[in-house]
C-alpha positions as CSV (number, residue, x, y, z in Angstrom):
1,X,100.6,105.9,59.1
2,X,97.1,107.3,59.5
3,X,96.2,111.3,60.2
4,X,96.7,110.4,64.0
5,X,100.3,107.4,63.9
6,X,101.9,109.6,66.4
7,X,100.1,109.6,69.4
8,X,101.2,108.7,72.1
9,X,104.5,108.5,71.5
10,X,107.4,110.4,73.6
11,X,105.9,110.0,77.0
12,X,107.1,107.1,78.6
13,X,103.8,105.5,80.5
14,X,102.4,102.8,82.9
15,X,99.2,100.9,82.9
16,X,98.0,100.6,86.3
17,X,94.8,98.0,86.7
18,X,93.7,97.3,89.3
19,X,90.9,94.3,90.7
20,X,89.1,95.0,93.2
21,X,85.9,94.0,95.0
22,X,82.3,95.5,94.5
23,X,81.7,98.8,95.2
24,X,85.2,100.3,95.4
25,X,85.9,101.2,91.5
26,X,84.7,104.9,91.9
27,X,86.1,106.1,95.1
28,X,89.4,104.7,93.6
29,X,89.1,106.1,90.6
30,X,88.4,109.6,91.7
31,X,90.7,109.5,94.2
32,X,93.7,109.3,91.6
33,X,91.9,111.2,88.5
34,X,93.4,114.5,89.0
35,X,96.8,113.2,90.5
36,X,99.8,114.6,88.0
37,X,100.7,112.4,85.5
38,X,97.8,111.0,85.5
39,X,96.7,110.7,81.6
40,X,93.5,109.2,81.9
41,X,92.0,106.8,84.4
42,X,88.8,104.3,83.8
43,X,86.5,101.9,86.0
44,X,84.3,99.1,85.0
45,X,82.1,96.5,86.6
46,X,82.9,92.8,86.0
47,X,81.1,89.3,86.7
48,X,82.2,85.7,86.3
49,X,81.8,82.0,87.6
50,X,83.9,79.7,89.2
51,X,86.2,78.0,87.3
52,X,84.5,74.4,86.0
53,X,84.9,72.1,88.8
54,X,84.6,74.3,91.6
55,X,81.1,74.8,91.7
56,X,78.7,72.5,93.6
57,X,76.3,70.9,90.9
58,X,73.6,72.5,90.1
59,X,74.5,76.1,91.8
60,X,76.0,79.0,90.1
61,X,78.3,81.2,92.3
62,X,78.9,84.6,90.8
63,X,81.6,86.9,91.6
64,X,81.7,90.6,91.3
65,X,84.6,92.9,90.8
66,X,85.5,96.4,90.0
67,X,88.4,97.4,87.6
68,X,90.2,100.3,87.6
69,X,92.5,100.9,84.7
70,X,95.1,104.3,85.4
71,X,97.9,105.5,82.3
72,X,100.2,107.0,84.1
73,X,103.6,109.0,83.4
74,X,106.1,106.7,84.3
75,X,107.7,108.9,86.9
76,X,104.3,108.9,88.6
77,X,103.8,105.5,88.3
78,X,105.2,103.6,91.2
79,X,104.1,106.4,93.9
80,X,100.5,106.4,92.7
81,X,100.7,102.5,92.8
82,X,101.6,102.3,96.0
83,X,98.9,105.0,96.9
84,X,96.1,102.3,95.0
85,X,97.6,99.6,97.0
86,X,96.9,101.1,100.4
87,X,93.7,102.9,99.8
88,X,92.2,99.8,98.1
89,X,93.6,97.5,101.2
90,X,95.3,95.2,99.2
91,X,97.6,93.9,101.8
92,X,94.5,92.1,103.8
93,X,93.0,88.6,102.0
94,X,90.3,89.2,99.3
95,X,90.5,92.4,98.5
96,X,92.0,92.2,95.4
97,X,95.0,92.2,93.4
98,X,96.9,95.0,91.0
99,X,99.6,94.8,88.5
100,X,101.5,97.6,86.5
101,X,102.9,97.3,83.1
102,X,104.7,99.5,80.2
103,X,102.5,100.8,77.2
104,X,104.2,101.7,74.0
105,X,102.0,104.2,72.9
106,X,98.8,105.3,74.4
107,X,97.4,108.7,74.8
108,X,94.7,110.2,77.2
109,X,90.6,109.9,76.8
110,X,89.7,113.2,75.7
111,X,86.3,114.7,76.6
112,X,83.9,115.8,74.2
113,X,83.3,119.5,74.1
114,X,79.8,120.2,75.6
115,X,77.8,121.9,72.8
């Protein structure tokens, strides 16, 4: 086991991610970041095709999303979830889609110290 093996263990946590469309990863994200439990929280931008097939010939169709990734205290997890669900609108067609899982071991994004 390196210097740093035990990490993240002894907390029980949930991965939040959330999909959602363009534009929405930030507001999410800081809506959430200073929540407690909260262990860290992440956004990206993401772009893909249709699947092969679906596409009229000759014409690319892209699609846009934002992800929101949250590791959460388990305790915290399902009232924060259902707090994502709402604010992101999830419950109306094409907004998106989340999901929540257990992590074995995981342990907060840590700033670097401003020098």
């Amino acid at each position: 086991m390196t210097a740093l093996g035990h990490i993240g263990y002894g907390v029980e946590k949930k991965l939040i991610t959330l999909i959602t469309v363009s534009g929405r990863g930030v507001e999410l994200m800081a809506l959430v970041e200073n929540r407690d439990g909260v262990l860290s929280v992440t956004h990206h931008h993401a772009r893909g095709t249709a699947r092969p097939g679906h596409q009229r010939p000759g014409k690319i169709q892209w699609s846009e999303r934002d992800v929101v990734m949250v590791l959460v205290e388990a305790p915290q997890a399902d009232e924060l979830f259902a707090q994502l669900f709402t604010a992101a609108e999830l419950g109306e067609p094409h907004q998106g889609l989340i999901f929540m899982e257990s992590v074995l071991r995981g342990h907060p994004m840590m700033p670097f110290a401003a020098e």
